[in-house]
N, C-alpha and C positions, 0 to 999 in steps of 0.2 A: 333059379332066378334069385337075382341077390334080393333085400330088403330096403324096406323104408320104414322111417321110425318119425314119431312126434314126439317133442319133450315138453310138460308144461314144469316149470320150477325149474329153470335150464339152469338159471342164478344161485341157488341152496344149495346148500352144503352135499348133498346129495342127485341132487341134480347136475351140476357140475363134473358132477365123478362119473354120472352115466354119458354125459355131453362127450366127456375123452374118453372113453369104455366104446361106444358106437365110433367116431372117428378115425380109432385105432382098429376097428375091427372090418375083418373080408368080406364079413356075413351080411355088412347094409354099404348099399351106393349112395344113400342118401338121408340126412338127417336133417329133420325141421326142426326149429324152437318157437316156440308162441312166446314172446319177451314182453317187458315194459321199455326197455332197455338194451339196444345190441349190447352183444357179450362182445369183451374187447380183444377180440380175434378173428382169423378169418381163416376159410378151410376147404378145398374144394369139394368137401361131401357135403358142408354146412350152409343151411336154409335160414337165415334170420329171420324172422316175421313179429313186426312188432304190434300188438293188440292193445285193446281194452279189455281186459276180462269181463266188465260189467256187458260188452255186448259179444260174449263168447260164440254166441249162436250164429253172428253171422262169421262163422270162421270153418263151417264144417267143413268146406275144401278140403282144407288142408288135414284133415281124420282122415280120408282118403287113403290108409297106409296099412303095412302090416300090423304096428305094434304101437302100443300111446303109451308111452313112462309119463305117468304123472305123478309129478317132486311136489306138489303146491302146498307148501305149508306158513304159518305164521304163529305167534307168540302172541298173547292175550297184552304184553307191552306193547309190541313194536306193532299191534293193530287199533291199544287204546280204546276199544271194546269190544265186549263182545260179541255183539251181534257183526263188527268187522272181522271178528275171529271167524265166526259161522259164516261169513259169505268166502271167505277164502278156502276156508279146511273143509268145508260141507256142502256152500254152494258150486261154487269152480269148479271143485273137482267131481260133484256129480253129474253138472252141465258138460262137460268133458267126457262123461263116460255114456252120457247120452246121445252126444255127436258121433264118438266110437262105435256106438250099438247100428247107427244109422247108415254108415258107412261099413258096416261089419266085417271089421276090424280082427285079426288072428288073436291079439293079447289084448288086456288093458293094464297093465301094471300101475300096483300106485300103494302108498308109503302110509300107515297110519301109526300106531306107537302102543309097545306095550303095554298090557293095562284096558285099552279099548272095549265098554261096554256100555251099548246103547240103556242101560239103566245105572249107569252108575251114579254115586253122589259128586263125582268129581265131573266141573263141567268138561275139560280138557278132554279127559276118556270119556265122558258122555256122546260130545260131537262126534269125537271117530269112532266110537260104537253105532252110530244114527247112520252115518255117512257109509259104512262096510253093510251094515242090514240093508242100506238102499240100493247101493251097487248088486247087490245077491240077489236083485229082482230081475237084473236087465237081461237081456238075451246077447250074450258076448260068449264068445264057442271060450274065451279062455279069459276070468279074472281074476289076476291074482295080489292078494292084500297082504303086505308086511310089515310086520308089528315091529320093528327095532326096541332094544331097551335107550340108556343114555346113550347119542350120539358122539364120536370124537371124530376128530378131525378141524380145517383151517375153515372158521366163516370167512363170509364178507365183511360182519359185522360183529363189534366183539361183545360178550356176553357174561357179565360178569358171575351171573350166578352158573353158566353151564361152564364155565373155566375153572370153577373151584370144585363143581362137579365133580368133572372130565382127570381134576388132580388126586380125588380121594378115587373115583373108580380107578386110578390106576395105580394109587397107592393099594388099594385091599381087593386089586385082579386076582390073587391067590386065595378069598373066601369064596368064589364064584364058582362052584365045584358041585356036581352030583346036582340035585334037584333045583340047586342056584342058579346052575350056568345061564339058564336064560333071561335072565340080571343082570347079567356080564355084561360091563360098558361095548358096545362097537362101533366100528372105524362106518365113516359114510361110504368110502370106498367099497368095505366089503358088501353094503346091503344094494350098493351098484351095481356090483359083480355077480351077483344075488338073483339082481332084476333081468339082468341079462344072460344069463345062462338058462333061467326058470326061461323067459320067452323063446330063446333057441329048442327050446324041446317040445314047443306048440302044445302043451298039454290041457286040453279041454275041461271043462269046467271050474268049480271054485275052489280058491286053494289060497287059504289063511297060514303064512309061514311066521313061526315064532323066531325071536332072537337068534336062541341059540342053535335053529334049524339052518335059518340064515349066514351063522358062523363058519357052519360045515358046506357052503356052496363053493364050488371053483368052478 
């Protein structure tokens, strides 16, 4: 029996990539997105739904699936504060992984960033340390949490400080060697690719992939 899949982050730079990775693929007849926004296409496998996050809960219907890729991430700019930071990176996506658990769901897939430690002094890695400790509570036969280092790849939206990033990681890709690699700038694509091969292998329990683990998926 083929698959069905949720996407939450269908819009991000990663999310996107898994939106055409599932479309293009045998293995699902069906793919939902939870939007603010239709994505400006159309597709016979492709389920538009467009939400509120703030009232996520009444949307578990649609959890109802094999597999949930959750992309949902934000920028302590583009959210203007904090506590908008933590209801996107920490609250949605743990309300998400609680609707999953409810519907009991094959995978939960979902994106946090290297660096990520529920104690650290950095708020950014603090949240997705908080957010990975709470998901490792839930009862979901399969979740698994990827840490990417710097992202590359086309946004939505341009960013000036991960563009000048994006040009020195790929100017000094050749220091990224032995105990570094998992530093190494990556493509959104590849941690797409990532999210969906690790879910094609239904592998039960938790499962924390670093960058450069991520590098080596096809």
């Amino acid at each position: 029996m083929k698959r069905h899949a949720v996407v939450l982050g269908a819009t991000g730079l990663i999310g996107q990539e898994v939106v055409g990775i599932l479309l293009k693929s045998n293995e699902y007849e069906r793919v939902t997105v939870l939007v603010r926004n239709y994505l400006p296409f159309q597709h016979e496998k492709l389920e538009q739904v467009i939400i509120n996050f703030d009232q996520l809960e009444s949307c578990e219907f649609y959890f109802k699936v094999d597999d949930v890729y959750s992309c949902l991430g934000t920028t302590i700019k583009k959210a203007k504060s904090r506590e908008n930071f933590t209801t996107v990176d920490y609250h949605y996506t743990l309300q998400a992984a609680r609707l999953a658990e409810k519907q009991g769901v094959k995978n939960f897939l979902t994106v946090t960033a290297m660096g990520a430690n529920e104690k650290s002094n950095i708020f950014y890695n603090r949240v997705k340390g908080e957010v990975e400790r709470d998901l490792q509570k839930l009862d979901i036969n399969g979740i698994h949490i990827f840490r990417p280092s710097l992202l590359l790849g086309e946004r939505q939206e341009f960013r000036m400080g991960e563009k000048m990033g994006e040009g020195a990681a790929r100017l000094f890709s050749f220091l990224f060697i032995g105990p570094l690699r998992k530093y190494k700038a990556i493509y959104g694509k590849q941690v797409a690719l990532g999210m969906y091969v690790t879910a094609l292998q239904n592998k039960p329990g938790i499962h924390i992939y670093e960058s450069d683990s991520i590098q080596e998926m096809k």
